[in-house]
DOTI-99597 format. One line per field, with one value per residue (C-alpha): residue in one letter; x, y, z; residue number from 1. Coordinates in steps of 0.001 Angstrom, whole numbers, padded with zeros to 6 digits. Example, Ala and Ser with C-alpha at 12.3 -4.5 7.8 and 13.67 -1.06 7.14 Angstrom:
res = A,S
px = 012300,013670
py = -004500,-001060
pz = 007800,007140
n = 1,2
END
This chain:
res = X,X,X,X,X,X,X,X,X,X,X,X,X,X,X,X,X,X,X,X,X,X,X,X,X,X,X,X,X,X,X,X,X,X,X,X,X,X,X,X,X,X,X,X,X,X,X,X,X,X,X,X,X,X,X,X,X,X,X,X,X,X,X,X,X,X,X,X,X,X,X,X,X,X,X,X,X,X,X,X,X,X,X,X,X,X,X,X,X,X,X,X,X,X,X,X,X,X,X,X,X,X,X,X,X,X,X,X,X,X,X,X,X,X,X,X,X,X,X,X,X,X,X,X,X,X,X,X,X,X,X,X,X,X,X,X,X,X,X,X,X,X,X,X,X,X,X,X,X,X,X,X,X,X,X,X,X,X,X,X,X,X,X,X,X
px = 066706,065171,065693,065739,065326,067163,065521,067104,069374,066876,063995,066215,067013,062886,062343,065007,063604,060108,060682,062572,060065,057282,059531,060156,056242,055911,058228,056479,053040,053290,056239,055801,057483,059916,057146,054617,056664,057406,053798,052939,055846,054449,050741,050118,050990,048308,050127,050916,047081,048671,050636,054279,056710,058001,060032,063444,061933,059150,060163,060827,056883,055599,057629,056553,052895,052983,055086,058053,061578,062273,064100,060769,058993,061422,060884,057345,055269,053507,052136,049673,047763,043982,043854,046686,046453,049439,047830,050980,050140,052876,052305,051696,050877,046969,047249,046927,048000,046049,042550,039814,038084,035051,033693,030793,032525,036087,037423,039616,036481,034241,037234,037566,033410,033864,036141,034526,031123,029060,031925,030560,034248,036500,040152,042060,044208,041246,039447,042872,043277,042354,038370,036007,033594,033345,032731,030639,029984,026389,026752,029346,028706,030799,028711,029410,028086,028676,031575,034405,036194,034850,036142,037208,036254,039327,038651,041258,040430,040027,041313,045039,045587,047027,047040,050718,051001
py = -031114,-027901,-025983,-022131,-020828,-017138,-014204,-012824,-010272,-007443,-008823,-008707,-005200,-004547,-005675,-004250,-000625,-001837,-002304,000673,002997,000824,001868,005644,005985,004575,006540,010193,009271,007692,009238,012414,015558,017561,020227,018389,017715,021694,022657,020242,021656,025285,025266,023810,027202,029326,032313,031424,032265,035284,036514,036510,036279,032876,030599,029197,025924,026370,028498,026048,024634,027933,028707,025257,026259,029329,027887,031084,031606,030975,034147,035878,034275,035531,038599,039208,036215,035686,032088,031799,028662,027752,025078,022401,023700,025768,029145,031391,034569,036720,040293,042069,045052,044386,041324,042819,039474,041454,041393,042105,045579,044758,048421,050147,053499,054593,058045,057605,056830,059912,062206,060944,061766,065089,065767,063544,064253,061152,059210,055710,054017,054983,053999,051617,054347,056204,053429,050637,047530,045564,046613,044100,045856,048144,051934,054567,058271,058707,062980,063417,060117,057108,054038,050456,048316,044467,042198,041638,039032,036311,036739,033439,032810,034551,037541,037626,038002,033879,034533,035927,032446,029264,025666,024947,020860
pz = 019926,019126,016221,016393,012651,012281,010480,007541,008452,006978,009128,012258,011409,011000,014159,016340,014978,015552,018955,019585,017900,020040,023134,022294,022034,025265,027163,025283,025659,029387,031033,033070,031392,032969,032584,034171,037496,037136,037117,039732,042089,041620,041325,044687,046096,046674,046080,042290,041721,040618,037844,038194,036302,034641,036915,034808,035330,033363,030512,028065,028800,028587,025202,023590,024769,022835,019874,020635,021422,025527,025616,024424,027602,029428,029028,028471,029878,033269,034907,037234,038484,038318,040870,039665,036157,035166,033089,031260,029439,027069,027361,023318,021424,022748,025332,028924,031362,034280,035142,033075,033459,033877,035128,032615,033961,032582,033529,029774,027922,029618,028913,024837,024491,025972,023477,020303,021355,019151,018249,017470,018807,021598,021075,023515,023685,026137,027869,028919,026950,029746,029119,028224,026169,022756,023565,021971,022758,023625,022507,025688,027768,027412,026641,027209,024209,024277,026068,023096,025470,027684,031305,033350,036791,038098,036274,033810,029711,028991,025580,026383,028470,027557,029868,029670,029539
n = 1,2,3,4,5,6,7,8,9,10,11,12,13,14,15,16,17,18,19,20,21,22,23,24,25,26,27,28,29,30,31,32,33,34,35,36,37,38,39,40,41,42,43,44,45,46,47,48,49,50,51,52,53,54,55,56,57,58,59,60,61,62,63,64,65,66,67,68,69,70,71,72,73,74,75,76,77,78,79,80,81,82,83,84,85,86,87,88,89,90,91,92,93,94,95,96,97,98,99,100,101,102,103,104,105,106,107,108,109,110,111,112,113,114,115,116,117,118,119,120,121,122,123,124,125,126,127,128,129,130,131,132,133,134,135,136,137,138,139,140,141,142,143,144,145,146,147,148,149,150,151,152,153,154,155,156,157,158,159,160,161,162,163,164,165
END
Protein backbone atom coordinates (compact mmCIF):
# COMPACT_ATOMS: atom_id res chain seq x y z
CA UNK A 1 0.00 0.00 0.00
CA UNK A 2 1.33 3.33 -0.70
CA UNK A 3 1.21 6.13 1.42
CA UNK A 4 0.74 9.67 -0.02
CA UNK A 5 1.76 12.22 2.86
CA UNK A 6 -0.33 15.76 2.37
CA UNK A 7 1.34 19.18 2.65
CA UNK A 8 0.25 21.46 5.23
CA UNK A 9 -2.41 23.47 4.05
CA UNK A 10 0.03 26.70 3.88
CA UNK A 11 2.55 24.73 1.73
CA UNK A 12 -0.26 23.68 -0.67
CA UNK A 13 -1.23 27.24 -0.90
CA UNK A 14 2.81 28.10 -1.68
CA UNK A 15 2.82 25.94 -4.30
CA UNK A 16 -0.37 26.44 -6.18
CA UNK A 17 0.90 30.35 -6.47
CA UNK A 18 4.32 29.10 -7.38
CA UNK A 19 3.12 27.45 -10.20
CA UNK A 20 0.84 29.97 -11.36
CA UNK A 21 3.39 32.80 -11.17
CA UNK A 22 5.89 30.08 -13.01
CA UNK A 23 2.97 29.91 -15.69
CA UNK A 24 2.14 33.72 -16.05
CA UNK A 25 5.97 34.23 -16.81
CA UNK A 26 5.78 31.79 -19.37
CA UNK A 27 2.94 32.90 -21.24
CA UNK A 28 4.65 37.02 -21.15
CA UNK A 29 8.02 36.11 -21.96
CA UNK A 30 7.18 33.32 -24.78
CA UNK A 31 3.82 34.11 -26.14
CA UNK A 32 3.51 36.38 -29.17
CA UNK A 33 1.89 39.87 -28.32
CA UNK A 34 -1.00 41.12 -29.89
CA UNK A 35 1.50 43.82 -31.06
CA UNK A 36 3.83 41.61 -32.46
CA UNK A 37 1.23 39.76 -34.81
CA UNK A 38 0.17 43.59 -35.66
CA UNK A 39 3.59 44.59 -36.78
CA UNK A 40 4.15 41.43 -38.55
CA UNK A 41 0.70 41.85 -40.52
CA UNK A 42 1.78 45.44 -41.63
CA UNK A 43 5.45 45.62 -42.19
CA UNK A 44 5.53 43.09 -44.92
CA UNK A 45 4.05 45.75 -47.15
CA UNK A 46 6.32 47.60 -49.00
CA UNK A 47 4.37 50.56 -49.06
CA UNK A 48 4.46 51.04 -45.12
CA UNK A 49 8.22 52.12 -45.74
CA UNK A 50 6.59 55.30 -45.40
CA UNK A 51 5.11 57.38 -42.84
CA UNK A 52 1.49 57.16 -42.33
CA UNK A 53 -0.47 57.54 -39.98
CA UNK A 54 -1.04 54.91 -37.02
CA UNK A 55 -3.25 51.93 -37.87
CA UNK A 56 -6.00 51.27 -34.70
CA UNK A 57 -4.30 48.07 -34.42
CA UNK A 58 -1.24 49.25 -33.40
CA UNK A 59 -1.87 52.22 -31.28
CA UNK A 60 -1.77 50.77 -28.07
CA UNK A 61 2.07 49.29 -29.15
CA UNK A 62 3.03 52.48 -30.36
CA UNK A 63 1.65 54.34 -27.07
CA UNK A 64 3.38 51.71 -24.67
CA UNK A 65 6.60 52.32 -26.91
CA UNK A 66 6.59 55.88 -26.16
CA UNK A 67 5.29 55.52 -22.50
CA UNK A 68 1.92 58.16 -23.60
CA UNK A 69 -1.72 58.29 -23.70
CA UNK A 70 -3.17 56.23 -27.09
CA UNK A 71 -5.29 59.13 -27.83
CA UNK A 72 -1.98 61.25 -28.07
CA UNK A 73 -0.73 58.68 -30.84
CA UNK A 74 -3.59 59.15 -32.38
CA UNK A 75 -3.30 62.17 -33.17
CA UNK A 76 0.20 63.03 -33.67
CA UNK A 77 2.24 59.78 -34.41
CA UNK A 78 3.32 58.14 -37.73
CA UNK A 79 4.70 54.23 -38.32
CA UNK A 80 6.65 53.20 -40.90
CA UNK A 81 8.58 49.87 -41.42
CA UNK A 82 12.39 49.18 -41.81
CA UNK A 83 12.27 45.78 -43.27
CA UNK A 84 10.03 43.63 -40.62
CA UNK A 85 10.84 46.08 -37.91
CA UNK A 86 7.92 48.29 -37.03
CA UNK A 87 9.56 52.22 -36.63
CA UNK A 88 6.63 54.89 -35.01
CA UNK A 89 7.49 58.53 -34.61
CA UNK A 90 5.09 61.30 -32.55
CA UNK A 91 5.22 64.56 -34.16
CA UNK A 92 6.45 67.66 -31.20
CA UNK A 93 7.32 71.14 -30.66
CA UNK A 94 10.93 70.15 -32.53
CA UNK A 95 10.45 66.36 -33.79
CA UNK A 96 9.88 66.51 -37.65
CA UNK A 97 8.69 62.49 -38.51
CA UNK A 98 9.79 63.37 -42.28
CA UNK A 99 13.03 63.09 -43.84
CA UNK A 100 16.04 64.56 -42.80
CA UNK A 101 17.29 67.72 -44.72
CA UNK A 102 20.25 66.88 -45.51
CA UNK A 103 20.94 69.90 -48.19
CA UNK A 104 24.10 72.47 -47.13
CA UNK A 105 21.80 75.09 -49.10
CA UNK A 106 18.49 76.51 -47.41
CA UNK A 107 16.65 79.37 -49.14
CA UNK A 108 15.32 80.23 -45.07
CA UNK A 109 18.83 80.23 -43.82
CA UNK A 110 20.35 82.57 -46.92
CA UNK A 111 17.34 84.89 -46.37
CA UNK A 112 17.97 85.14 -42.14
CA UNK A 113 22.01 86.13 -43.04
CA UNK A 114 20.92 88.71 -45.42
CA UNK A 115 19.14 90.17 -42.85
CA UNK A 116 21.58 89.25 -39.56
CA UNK A 117 24.61 89.62 -41.53
CA UNK A 118 27.39 87.55 -38.94
CA UNK A 119 24.98 85.98 -36.81
CA UNK A 120 26.82 83.01 -35.22
CA UNK A 121 23.13 80.86 -35.04
CA UNK A 122 20.28 80.73 -37.41
CA UNK A 123 16.92 79.90 -35.78
CA UNK A 124 14.82 76.77 -36.77
CA UNK A 125 12.41 79.21 -37.37
CA UNK A 126 14.61 80.16 -40.90
CA UNK A 127 16.30 76.99 -41.95
CA UNK A 128 13.03 73.93 -41.20
CA UNK A 129 13.35 71.70 -38.26
CA UNK A 130 13.89 68.90 -40.36
CA UNK A 131 17.79 70.20 -41.04
CA UNK A 132 20.53 68.23 -39.90
CA UNK A 133 23.11 70.65 -39.16
CA UNK A 134 23.81 74.00 -36.87
CA UNK A 135 23.86 77.28 -39.03
CA UNK A 136 25.95 80.36 -38.93
CA UNK A 137 26.05 83.56 -41.05
CA UNK A 138 29.33 83.75 -42.80
CA UNK A 139 28.77 88.14 -43.14
CA UNK A 140 25.55 87.36 -45.61
CA UNK A 141 26.09 83.56 -46.54
CA UNK A 142 24.43 80.81 -44.73
CA UNK A 143 26.94 78.27 -43.46
CA UNK A 144 26.51 74.70 -42.61
CA UNK A 145 28.62 73.78 -39.44
CA UNK A 146 28.43 70.14 -38.07
CA UNK A 147 25.48 67.32 -38.29
CA UNK A 148 23.38 67.77 -34.75
CA UNK A 149 21.42 64.45 -35.63
CA UNK A 150 22.56 61.16 -37.04
CA UNK A 151 20.53 60.25 -40.20
CA UNK A 152 19.41 56.42 -40.72
CA UNK A 153 19.71 54.64 -43.86
CA UNK A 154 16.27 55.73 -44.95
CA UNK A 155 16.99 59.19 -44.45
CA UNK A 156 14.95 60.07 -41.64
CA UNK A 157 16.54 61.89 -38.21
CA UNK A 158 17.50 58.29 -36.25
CA UNK A 159 16.87 60.07 -33.06
CA UNK A 160 12.94 61.00 -33.43
CA UNK A 161 12.34 56.99 -34.03
CA UNK A 162 11.45 54.30 -31.80
CA UNK A 163 11.34 50.12 -32.69
CA UNK A 164 7.87 49.43 -31.44
CA UNK A 165 8.04 45.64 -29.88
Amino acid sequence: MTVIKRLPKAQSIMATAAAALIFILFAILFAPTQYAAAAESYCPNRAHAVPAKVPADLLPAVAKAFQIDPGVVGEGAVVRCVGAKLMACVVGANLDCGKANTRRVLRGATAWCRQHPGAANIPMAATGHATIYQWSCRRRRAVAGKALVAVDRQGYIADNWKAVP
